[in-house]
C-alpha positions in Angstrom: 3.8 -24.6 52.3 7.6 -23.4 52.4 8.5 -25.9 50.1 5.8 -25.5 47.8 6.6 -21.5 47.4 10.3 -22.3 47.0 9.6 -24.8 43.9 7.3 -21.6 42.4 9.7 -19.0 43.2 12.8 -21.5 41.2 10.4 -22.5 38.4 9.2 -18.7 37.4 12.9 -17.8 37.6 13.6 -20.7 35.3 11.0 -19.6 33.1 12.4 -16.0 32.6 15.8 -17.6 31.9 14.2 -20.5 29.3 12.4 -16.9 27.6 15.4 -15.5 27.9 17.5 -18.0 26.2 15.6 -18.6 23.3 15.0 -14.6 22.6 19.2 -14.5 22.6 19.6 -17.8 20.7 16.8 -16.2 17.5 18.3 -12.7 17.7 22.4 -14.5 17.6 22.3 -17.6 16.3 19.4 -18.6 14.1 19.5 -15.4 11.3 23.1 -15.1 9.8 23.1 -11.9 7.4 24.6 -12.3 4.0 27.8 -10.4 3.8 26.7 -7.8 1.8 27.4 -3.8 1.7 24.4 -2.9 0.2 22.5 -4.0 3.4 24.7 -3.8 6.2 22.7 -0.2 7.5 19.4 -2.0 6.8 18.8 1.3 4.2 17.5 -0.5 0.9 14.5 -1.5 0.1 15.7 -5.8 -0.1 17.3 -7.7 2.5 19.0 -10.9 2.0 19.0 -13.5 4.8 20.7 -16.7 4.7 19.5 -19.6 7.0 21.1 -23.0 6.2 20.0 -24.0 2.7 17.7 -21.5 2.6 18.2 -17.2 0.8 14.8 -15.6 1.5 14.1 -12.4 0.0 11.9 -9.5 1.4 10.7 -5.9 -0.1 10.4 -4.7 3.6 12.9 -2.8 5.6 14.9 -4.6 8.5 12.8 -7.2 7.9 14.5 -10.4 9.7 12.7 -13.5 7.5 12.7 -17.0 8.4 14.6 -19.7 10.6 14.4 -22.9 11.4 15.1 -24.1 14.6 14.4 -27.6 16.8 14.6 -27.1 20.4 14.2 -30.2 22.9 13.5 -27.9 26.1 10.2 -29.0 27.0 9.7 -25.3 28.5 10.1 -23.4 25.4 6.3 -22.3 25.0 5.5 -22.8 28.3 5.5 -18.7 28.2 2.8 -19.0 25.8 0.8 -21.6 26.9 2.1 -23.8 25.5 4.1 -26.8 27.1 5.8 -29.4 24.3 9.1 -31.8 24.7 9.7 -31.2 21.2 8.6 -28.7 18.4 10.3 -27.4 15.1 9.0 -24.4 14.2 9.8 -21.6 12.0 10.2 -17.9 12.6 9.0 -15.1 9.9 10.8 -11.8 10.7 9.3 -11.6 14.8 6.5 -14.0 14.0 6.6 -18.1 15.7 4.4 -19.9 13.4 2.5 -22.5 15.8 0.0 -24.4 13.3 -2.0 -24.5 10.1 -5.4 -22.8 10.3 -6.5 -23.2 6.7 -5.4 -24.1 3.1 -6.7 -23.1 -0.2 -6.0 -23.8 -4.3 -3.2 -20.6 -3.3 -1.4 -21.2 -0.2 -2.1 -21.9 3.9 -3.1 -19.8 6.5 -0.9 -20.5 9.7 -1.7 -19.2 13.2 1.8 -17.0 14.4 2.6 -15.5 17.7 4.7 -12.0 17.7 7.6 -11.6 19.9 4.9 -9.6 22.0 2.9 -12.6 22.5 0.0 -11.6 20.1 -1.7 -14.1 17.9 -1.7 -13.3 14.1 -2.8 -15.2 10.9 0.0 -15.3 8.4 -1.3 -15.9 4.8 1.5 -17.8 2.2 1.2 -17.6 -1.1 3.4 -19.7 -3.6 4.9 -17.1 -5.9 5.0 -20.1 -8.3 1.8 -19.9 -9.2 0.9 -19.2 -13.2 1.1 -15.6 -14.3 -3.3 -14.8 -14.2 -3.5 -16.5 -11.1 -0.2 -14.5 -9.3 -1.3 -11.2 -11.0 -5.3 -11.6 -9.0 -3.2 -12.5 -6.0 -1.1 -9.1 -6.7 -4.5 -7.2 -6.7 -5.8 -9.0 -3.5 -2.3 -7.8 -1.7 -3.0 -4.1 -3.0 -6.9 -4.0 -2.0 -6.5 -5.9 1.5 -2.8 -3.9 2.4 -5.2 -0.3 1.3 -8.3 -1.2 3.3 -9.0 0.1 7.2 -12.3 -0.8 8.6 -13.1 -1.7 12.1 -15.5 -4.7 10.2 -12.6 -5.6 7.9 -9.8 -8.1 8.6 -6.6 -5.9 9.0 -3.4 -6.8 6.4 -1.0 -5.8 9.2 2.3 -6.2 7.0 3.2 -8.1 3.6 6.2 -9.9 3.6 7.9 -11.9 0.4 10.3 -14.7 0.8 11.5 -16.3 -2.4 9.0 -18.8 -2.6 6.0 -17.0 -1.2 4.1 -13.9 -0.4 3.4 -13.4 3.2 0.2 -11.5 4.1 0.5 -10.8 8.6 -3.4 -10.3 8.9 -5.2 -9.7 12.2 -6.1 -13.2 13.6 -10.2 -13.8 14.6 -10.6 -15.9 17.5 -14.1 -16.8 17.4 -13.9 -18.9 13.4 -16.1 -18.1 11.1 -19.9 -17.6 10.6 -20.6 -20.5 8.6 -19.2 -22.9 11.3 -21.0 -20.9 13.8 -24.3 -21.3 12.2 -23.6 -25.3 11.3 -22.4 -25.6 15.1 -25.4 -23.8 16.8 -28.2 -23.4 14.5 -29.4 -20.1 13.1 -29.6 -16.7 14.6 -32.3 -15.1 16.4 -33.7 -11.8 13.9 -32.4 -9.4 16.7 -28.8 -10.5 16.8 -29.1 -11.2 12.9 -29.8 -7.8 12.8 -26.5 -6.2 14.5 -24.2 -8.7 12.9 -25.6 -7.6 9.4 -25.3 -4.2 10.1 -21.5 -4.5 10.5 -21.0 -6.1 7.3 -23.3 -3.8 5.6 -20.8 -1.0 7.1 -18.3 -3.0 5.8 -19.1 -3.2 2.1 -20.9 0.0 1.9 -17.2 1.2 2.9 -15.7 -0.8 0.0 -17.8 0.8 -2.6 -17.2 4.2 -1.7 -13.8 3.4 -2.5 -14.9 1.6 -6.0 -13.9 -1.8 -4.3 -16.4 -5.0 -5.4 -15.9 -7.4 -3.2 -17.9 -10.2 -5.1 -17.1 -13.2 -3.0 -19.6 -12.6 0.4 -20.3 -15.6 2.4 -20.4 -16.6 5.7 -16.8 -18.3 5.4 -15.3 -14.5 4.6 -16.8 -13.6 7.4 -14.8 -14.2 10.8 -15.8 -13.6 14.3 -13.8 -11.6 17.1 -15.0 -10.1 20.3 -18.5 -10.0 19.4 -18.1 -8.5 15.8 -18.4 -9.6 12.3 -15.3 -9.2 10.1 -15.1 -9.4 6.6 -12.2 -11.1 4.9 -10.8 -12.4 1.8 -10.4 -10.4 -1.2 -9.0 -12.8 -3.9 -12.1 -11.8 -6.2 -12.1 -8.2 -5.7 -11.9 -6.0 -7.9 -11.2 -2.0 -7.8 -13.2 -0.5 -10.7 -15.5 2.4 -11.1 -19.3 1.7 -10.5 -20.6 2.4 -13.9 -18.0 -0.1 -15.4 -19.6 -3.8 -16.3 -18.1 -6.9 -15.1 -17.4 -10.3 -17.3 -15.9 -12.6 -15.4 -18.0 -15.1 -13.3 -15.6 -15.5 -9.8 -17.3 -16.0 -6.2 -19.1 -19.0 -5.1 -21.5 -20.6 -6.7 -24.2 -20.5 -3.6 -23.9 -17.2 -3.1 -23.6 -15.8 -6.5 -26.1 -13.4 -8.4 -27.8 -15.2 -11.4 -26.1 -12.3 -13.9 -22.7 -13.1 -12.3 -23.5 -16.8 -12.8 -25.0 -16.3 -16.3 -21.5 -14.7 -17.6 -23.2 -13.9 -21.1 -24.4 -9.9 -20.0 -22.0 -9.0 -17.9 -23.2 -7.5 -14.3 -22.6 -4.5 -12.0 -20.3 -4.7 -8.5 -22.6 -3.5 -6.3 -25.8 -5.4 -7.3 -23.8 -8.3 -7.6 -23.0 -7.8 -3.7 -26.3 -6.9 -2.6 -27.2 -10.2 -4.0 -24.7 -12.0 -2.4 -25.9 -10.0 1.2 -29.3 -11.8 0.9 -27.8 -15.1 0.8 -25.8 -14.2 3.7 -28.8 -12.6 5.7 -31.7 -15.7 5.0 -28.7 -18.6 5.9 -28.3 -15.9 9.1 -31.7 -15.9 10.3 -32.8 -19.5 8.3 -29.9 -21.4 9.0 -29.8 -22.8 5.4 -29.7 -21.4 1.8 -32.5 -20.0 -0.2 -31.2 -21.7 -3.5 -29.8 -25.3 -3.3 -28.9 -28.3 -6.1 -27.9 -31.8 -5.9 -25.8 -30.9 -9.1 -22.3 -28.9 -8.3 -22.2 -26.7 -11.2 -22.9 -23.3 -12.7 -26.0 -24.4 -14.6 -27.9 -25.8 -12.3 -27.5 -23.5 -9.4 -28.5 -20.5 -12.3 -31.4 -22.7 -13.3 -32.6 -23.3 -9.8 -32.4 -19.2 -9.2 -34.4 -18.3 -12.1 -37.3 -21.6 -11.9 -37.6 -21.6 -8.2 -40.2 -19.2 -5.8 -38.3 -18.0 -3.3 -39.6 -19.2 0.2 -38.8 -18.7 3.9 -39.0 -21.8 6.0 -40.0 -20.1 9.3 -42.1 -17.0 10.5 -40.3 -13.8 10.8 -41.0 -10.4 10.5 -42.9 -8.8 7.4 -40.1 -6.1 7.5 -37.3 -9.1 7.1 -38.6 -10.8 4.8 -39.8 -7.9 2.0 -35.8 -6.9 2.9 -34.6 -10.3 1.7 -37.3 -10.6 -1.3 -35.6 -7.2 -2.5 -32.5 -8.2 -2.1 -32.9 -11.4 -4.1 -34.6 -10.2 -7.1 -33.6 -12.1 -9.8 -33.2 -8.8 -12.5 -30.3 -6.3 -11.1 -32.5 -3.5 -11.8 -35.2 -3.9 -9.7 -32.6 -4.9 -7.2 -32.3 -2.6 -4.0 -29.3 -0.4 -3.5 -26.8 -0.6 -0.5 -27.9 2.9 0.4 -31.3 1.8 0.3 -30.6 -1.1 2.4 -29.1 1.3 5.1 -32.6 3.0 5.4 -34.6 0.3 5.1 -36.9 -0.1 7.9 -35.3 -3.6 9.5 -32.2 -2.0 9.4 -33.3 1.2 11.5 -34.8 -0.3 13.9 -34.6 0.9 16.8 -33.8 -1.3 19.3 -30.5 -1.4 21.1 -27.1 -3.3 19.5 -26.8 -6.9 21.0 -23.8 -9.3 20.8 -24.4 -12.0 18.0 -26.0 -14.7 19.8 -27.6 -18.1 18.5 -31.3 -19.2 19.0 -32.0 -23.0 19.6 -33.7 -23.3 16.2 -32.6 -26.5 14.5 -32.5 -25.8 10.8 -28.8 -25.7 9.9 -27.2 -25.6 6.8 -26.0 -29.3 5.3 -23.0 -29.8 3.6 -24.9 -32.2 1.7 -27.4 -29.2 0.0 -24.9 -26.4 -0.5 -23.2 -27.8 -3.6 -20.2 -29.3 -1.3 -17.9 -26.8 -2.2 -18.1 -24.4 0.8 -18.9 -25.6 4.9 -15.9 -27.9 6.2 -15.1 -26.6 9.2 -11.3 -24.7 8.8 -10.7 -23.5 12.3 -11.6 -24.1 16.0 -12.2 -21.3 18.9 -8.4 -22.1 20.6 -8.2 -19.0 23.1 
């Protein structure tokens, strides 16, 4: 027993001194500052940072950006969990990057750990991207950097190296709700109830600030201690209410017909309150109202405006007339997101629960959701 405390007492003190080491070799060795006057009191607005081969470039002040480093201690994460004989890994500013989370047609999403041992998702995007796409990627910066909301994925910081955009966003633990739903099954009309109520709070908060988000789907919505968080706003736009809208963006699945059509031109809000009733019936269904074998634009459109909407399962009258309104195919006769706040589901007045699944087998397919949307991008790691 002597023994054994000795060999704890030596191996924590080796751990402070492994923790110790590394924080002195990042801060000394592995950023070298250009020589440069204009940055020597960390006053202006661009630092310059040279590691190796690499100049990186960021708009932030005292902003330390990017180093590569290789270590062979075998103890280097143990601190964090993690124990490895051999890791590269790269540091933004404070940030360790650990692993990739998720990639999309505009850059990866990385899982980082801060210097104060708090996970983060770091979002890069490649500046090299043609001028429409980088400008819509300029307007997703400004919306998600402006946005606070406890039902809202935080941008923490925005960083820009010279190849990329760096969004430090507040990492979700728990995945996402479509993986949830394929995992499980779908979600009991209680639960369903509190979970949609935080992402009603969510977008009604967006369009009181004239904010569209237009892309709502259980994949922008992430999961962290028992709330629903909404994410991703590379098809927002920030445009007053009374202002019609051309361009056909979101996903296909979870579009409005008049968003899909792209002849009349459509309003933000209805637009979202369509996308809402998608999300709600694959919430309490556990698949979509709307589905094709064809993957494209006119045939999901066609499907919405030939097909009787149906509900697979019993639920409640109050439910369903929610959905049916919701989901009505002319914008007009479409309910309002105040409206939906009053409505009589919505009010009810039971007490909040934590999102919780039911054992009810219907789960959404990849094979009926036009393929573009379910695989799975991230596991539950903590």
């Amino acid at each position: 027993m002597c023994r054994l405390n000795k060999k704890l007492i030596k191996n924590r003190k080796l751990d402070k001194i492994t923790k110790s080491k590394i924080k002195d070799e990042i801060n000394t060795k592995l950023v070298e500052k250009v020589e440069n006057p204009n940055v020597e009191n960390s006053d202006k607005d661009h630092e310059r940072v040279n590691e190796r081969d690499d100049k990186v470039v960021t708009g932030h002040e005292n902003k330390e950006v990017l180093s590569v480093h290789e270590s062979r201690d075998k103890e280097l994460l143990s601190g964090y969990g993690y124990v490895c004989r051999s890791i590269q890994f790269m540091m933004i500013r404070n940030y360790m990057i650990l692993r990739l989370i998720n990639e999309g047609s505009s850059g990866k999403v990385y899982l980082a750990l801060d210097d104060k041992r708090k996970f983060f998702a770091l979002k890069f995007i490649n500046k090299t991207l043609d001028f429409h796409t980088y400008t819509k990627i300029r307007d997703e910066l400004e919306i998600s950097y402006s946005v606070k909301h406890e039902n809202i994925v935080e941008t923490n910081v925005i960083l820009e190296t010279r190849r990329s955009l760096v969004f430090v966003m507040e990492y979700c633990s728990g995945g996402d709700l479509i993986t949830f739903i394929r995992r499980n099954g779908s979600i009991s009309e209680e639960r369903a109830r509190n979970g949609f109520k935080m992402i009603l709070n969510a977008i009604k908060y967006l369009h009181s600030h004239n904010i569209y988000h237009r892309d709502i789907k259980p994949e922008n919505l992430l999961i962290q201690s028992n709330k629903l968080k909404l994410c991703d706003f590379g098809a927002s736009i920030r445009i007053r209410s009374d202002v019609r809208l051309f361009e056909t963006v979101g996903t296909m699945s979870y579009a409005a017909p008049e968003v899909l059509d792209g002849t009349c031109g459509y309003y933000g809000e209805k637009a979202d309150v369509w996308s809402l009733g998608v999300v709600l019936y694959a919430m309490v269904f556990g698949q979509l109202p709307y589905t094709t074998k064809e993957d494209n634009v006119k045939s999901v459109l066609n499907k919405i405006l030939t097909t009787k909407l149906t509900f697979p399962s019993r639920k409640s009258i109050e439910i369903v007339k929610l959905i049916k309104q919701m989901l009505q195919i002319e914008p007009s006769k479409r309910i309002s997101i105040q409206h939906i706040t009053t409505h009589p589901w919505i009010i009810n007045n039971e007490e909040n629960k934590n999102i919780e699944i039911t054992s009810n087998i219907n789960t959404i397919n990849s094979n009926n959701v036009n393929g573009e949307i379910l695989s799975i991008v991230m596991d539950n790691i903590i």
